[in-house]
N, C-alpha and C positions, 0 to 999 in steps of 0.2 A: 450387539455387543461390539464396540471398539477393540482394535488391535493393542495387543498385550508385549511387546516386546520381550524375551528370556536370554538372558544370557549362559554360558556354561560359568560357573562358581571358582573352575579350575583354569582352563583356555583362555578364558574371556570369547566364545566363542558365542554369535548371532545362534538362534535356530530360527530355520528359514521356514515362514511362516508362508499359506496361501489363503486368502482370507483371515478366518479367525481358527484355520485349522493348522497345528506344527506339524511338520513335512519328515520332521526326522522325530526316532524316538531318544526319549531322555530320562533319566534317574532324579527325581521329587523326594528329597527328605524335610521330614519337617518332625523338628524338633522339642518340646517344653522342656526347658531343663528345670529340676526338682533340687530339693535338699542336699543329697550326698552330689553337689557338682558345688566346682566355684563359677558356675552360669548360672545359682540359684533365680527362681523370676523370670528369665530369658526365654525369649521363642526364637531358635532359629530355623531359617529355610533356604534349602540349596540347591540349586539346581546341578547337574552333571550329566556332560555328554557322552554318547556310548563311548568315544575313543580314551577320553578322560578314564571314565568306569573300570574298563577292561585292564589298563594300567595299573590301577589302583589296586581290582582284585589279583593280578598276578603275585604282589606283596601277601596277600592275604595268608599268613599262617595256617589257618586251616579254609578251605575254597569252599565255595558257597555248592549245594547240591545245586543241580540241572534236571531238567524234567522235560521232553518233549513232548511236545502236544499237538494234538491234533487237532488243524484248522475247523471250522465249522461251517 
């Protein structure tokens, strides 16, 4: 498998890659938009780096649950 480059959707930020493995972790949405959108037909996909993220959800009106978990 060739090298995929990603960038972050918000930064414009590299994720640095080692092989074909990404070195840092990141936020994958992906999208269909449906009927009630005006992106009727559209697929979109975005990538987002944790510093990006974290930004993002401090805006968040109501904040996402947390869950720790145990390594395995």
């Amino acid at each position: 498998m060739g090298e995929h480059k990603k960038f972050c959707h918000c930064c414009g930020k590299e994720f640095a890659m080692n092989g074909d493995m990404y070195m840092e972790e990141f936020l994958h949405i992906e999208k269909e938009w449906g009927y009630f959108s005006d992106q009727d037909g559209m697929n979109m996909s975005v990538d987002v780096c944790e510093k990006c993220l974290m930004g993002w959800i401090k805006n968040f009106k109501h904040k996402p649950e947390l869950q720790e978990r145990a390594e395995l």
